[in-house]
C-alpha positions in Angstrom: 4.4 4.2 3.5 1.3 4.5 2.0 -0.4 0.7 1.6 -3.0 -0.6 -0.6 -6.2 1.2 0.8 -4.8 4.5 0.4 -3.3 3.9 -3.1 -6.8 2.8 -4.3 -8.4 5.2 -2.6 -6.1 8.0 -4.4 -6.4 6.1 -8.0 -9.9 6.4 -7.3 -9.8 10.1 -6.5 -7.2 10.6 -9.7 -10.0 8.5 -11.8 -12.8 10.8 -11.1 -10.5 13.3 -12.7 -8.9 12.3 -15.8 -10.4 8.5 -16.9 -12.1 9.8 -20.7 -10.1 13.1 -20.7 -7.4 14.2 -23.3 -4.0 15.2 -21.3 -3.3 18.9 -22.7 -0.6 19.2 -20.2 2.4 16.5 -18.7 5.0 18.2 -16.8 6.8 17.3 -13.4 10.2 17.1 -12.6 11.2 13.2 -12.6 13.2 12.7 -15.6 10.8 9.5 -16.7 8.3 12.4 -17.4 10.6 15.1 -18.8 11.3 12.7 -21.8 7.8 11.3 -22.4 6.0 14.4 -22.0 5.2 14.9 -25.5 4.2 11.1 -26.1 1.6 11.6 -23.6 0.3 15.5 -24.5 -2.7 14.9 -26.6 -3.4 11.5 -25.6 -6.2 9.9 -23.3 -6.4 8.2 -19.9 -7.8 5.1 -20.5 -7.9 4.1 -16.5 -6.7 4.7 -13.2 -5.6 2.2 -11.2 -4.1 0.5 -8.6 -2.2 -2.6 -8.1 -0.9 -3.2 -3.8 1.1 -0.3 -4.0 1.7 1.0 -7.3 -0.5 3.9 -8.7 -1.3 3.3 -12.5 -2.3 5.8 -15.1 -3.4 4.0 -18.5 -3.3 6.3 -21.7 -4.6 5.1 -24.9 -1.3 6.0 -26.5 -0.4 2.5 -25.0 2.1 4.1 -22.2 1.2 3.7 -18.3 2.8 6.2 -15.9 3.2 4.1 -12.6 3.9 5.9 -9.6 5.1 4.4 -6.0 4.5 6.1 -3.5 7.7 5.7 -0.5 6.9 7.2 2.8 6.1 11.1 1.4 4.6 10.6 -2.1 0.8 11.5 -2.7 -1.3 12.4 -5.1 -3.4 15.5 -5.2 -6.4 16.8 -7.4 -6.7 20.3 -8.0 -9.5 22.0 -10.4 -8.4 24.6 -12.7 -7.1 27.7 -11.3 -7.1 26.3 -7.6 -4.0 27.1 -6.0 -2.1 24.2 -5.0 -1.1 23.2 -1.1 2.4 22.6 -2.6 5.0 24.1 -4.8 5.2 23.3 -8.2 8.4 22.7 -8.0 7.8 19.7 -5.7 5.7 18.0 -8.3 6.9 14.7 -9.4 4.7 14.5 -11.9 1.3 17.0 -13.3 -1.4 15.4 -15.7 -3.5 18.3 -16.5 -6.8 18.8 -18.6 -9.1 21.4 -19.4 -10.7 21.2 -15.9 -8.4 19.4 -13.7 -5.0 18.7 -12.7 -3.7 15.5 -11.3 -0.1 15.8 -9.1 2.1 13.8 -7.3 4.5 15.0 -4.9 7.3 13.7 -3.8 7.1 10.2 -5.1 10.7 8.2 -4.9 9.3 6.0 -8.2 7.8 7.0 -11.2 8.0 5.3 -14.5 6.7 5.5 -18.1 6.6 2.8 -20.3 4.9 0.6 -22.8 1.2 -0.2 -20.5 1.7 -4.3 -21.7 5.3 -4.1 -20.3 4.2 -2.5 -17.0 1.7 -5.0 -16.4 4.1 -8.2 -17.3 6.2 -6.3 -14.2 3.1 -6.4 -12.0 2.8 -9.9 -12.4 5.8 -10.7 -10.3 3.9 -9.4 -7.3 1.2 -11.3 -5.1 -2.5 -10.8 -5.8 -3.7 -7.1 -5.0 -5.5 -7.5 -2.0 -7.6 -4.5 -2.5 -9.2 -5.7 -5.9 -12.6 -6.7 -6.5 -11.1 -10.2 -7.5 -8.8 -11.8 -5.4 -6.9 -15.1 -5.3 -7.2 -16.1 -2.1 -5.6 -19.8 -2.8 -2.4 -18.3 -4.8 -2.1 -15.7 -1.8 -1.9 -19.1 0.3 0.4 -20.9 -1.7 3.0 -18.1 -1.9 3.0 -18.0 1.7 3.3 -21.6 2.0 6.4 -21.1 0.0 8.0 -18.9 1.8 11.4 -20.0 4.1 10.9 -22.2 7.0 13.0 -20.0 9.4 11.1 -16.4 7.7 9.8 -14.4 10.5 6.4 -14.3 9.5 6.9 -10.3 9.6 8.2 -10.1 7.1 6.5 -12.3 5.2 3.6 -10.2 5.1 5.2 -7.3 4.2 6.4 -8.9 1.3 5.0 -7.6 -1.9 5.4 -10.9 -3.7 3.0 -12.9 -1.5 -0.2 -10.6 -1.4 0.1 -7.0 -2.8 -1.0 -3.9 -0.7 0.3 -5.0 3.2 2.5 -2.4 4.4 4.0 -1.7 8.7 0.6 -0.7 9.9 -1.3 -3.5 8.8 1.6 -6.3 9.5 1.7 -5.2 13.0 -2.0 -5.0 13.4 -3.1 -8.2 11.3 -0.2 -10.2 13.9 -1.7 -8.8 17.1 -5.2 -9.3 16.1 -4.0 -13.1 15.5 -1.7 -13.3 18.7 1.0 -14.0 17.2 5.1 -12.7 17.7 6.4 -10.9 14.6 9.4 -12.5 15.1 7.6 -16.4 14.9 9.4 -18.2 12.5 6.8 -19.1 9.5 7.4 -22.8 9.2 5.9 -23.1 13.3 2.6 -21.7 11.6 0.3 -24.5 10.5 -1.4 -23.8 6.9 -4.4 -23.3 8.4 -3.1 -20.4 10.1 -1.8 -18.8 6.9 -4.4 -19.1 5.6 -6.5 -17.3 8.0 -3.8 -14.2 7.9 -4.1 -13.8 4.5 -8.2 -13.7 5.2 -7.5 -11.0 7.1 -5.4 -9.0 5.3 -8.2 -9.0 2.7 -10.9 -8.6 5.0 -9.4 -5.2 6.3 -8.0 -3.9 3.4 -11.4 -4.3 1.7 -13.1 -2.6 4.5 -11.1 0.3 4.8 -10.3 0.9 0.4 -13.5 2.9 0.8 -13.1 5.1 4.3 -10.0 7.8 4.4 -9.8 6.9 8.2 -8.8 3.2 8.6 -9.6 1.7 11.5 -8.7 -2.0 12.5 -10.1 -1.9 16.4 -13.7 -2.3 15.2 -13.8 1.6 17.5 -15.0 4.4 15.5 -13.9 6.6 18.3 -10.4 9.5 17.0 -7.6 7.8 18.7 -8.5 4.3 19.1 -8.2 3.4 15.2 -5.8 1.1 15.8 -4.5 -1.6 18.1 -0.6 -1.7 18.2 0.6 0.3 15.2 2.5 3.7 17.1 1.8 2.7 20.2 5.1 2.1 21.6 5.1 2.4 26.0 0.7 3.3 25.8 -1.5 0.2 27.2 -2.2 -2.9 25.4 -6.4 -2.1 24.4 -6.6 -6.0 25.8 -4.3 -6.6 29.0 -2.8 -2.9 29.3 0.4 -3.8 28.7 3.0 -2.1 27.8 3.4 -2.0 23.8 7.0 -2.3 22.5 8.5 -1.2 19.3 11.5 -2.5 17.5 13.4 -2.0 14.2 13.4 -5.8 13.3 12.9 -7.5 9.7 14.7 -7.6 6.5 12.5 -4.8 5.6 13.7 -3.1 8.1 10.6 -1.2 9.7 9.4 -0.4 13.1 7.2 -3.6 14.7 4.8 -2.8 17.2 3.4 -5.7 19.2 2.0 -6.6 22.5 4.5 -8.8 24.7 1.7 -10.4 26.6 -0.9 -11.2 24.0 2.2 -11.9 21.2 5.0 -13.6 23.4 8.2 -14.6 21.7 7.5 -18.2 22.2 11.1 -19.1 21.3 12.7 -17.5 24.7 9.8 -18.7 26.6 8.8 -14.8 26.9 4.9 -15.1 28.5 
């Protein structure tokens, strides 16, 4: 699933596009578009933008068309004419001017509705850990709310702590901090938290601006990452072997490193 990195990245693509241009065409096939197609015909996009893992396009006839991504959804930017890499029929949604056109494929989310009732929906989620603000101390306290017994896992991946953490970076922020996925979050002191939700900052930041993302620190192709779909190939540390397991009430594949991240609460070393 797409996390917040690539979603800002592609609202930033889409923005170079559309932001100050009059919509002369909405089409797609989602039904959320089919009826507000000729509410949004004529009007202008006011902004593109992201928020963790929703895709937002303002319109100054006060509708936003939020988009979430899944595992297959993304957005694409063609220029007039240019033939597109997939069918039209596949397209979710098409925002089209005189020079551009702006599609999303595949996306299992898309809704259109009133821009101030959107964003009072946003508000439920964490702070968006790829924006140029961010509430470091209200990241904190969410995750010092969070069950005792939580796996911490799945407390990252949860969208209503910090917005824009999705499987690659929980796995990758929890190795890089030598800690189980499975460790319950109350065993973590505050200070550790804390430091977890620096880093989930830190690389989302760092990588909202590169298409490649790369948490090693190694430009090099193949060693972008340290854990994340590694399952049986050497630990980049103590070349052991990395396991994977569907585990989580999120239910997604964990990657982790047995020896740096042992499972402290079966005495695994």
């Amino acid at each position: 699933m797409p996390e917040g990195d690539t979603i800002y990245r592609a609202a930033e693509n889409v923005g170079r596009a559309l932001t100050d241009q009059i919509l002369t065409r909405v089409q797609g096939s989602h039904p959320a578009i089919r009826t507000k197609a000729s509410r949004l015909e004529g009007a202008v996009v006011t902004a593109v933008r992201s928020y963790g893992k929703h895709h937002l396009v303002d319109t100054d006839a006060g509708l936003t068309i939020r988009t979430h991504m899944g595992m297959p959804g993304v957005w694409h930017v063609y220029e007039r004419h240019a033939r597109w890499a997939k069918p039209v029929g596949a397209a979710r949604v098409i925002l089209a001017t005189t020079d551009h056109a702006a599609v999303c494929f595949a996306a299992p989310t898309v809704e259109v509705d009133k821009t101030d009732r959107i964003n009072g929906e946003l508000r439920q989620w964490g702070p968006d850990l790829t924006a140029d603000t961010f509430d470091e101390q209200d990241a904190a306290r969410r995750m010092a709310e969070q069950l005792p017994d939580r796996p911490i896992g799945d407390v990252l991946l949860d969208q209503r702590v910090m917005a824009g953490v999705g499987n690659v970076y929980k796995s990758e922020i929890l190795f890089m901090h030598r800690l189980n996925p499975m460790t319950p979050s109350g065993q973590l002191e505050e200070a550790v938290k804390g430091q977890l939700v620096k880093r989930a900052r830190q690389l989302l930041m760092i990588n909202r601006e590169r298409p490649r993302r790369i948490t090693t620190g190694d430009t090099r192709r193949g060693r972008e990452l340290w854990v994340y779909d590694r399952a049986s190939e050497p630990c980049r540390r103590c070349r052991t072997a990395i396991e994977s397991a569907w585990i989580g009430d999120f239910e997604r594949v964990t990657y982790w490193c047995p020896t740096c991240q042992p499972d402290l609460s079966v005495g695994r070393m």
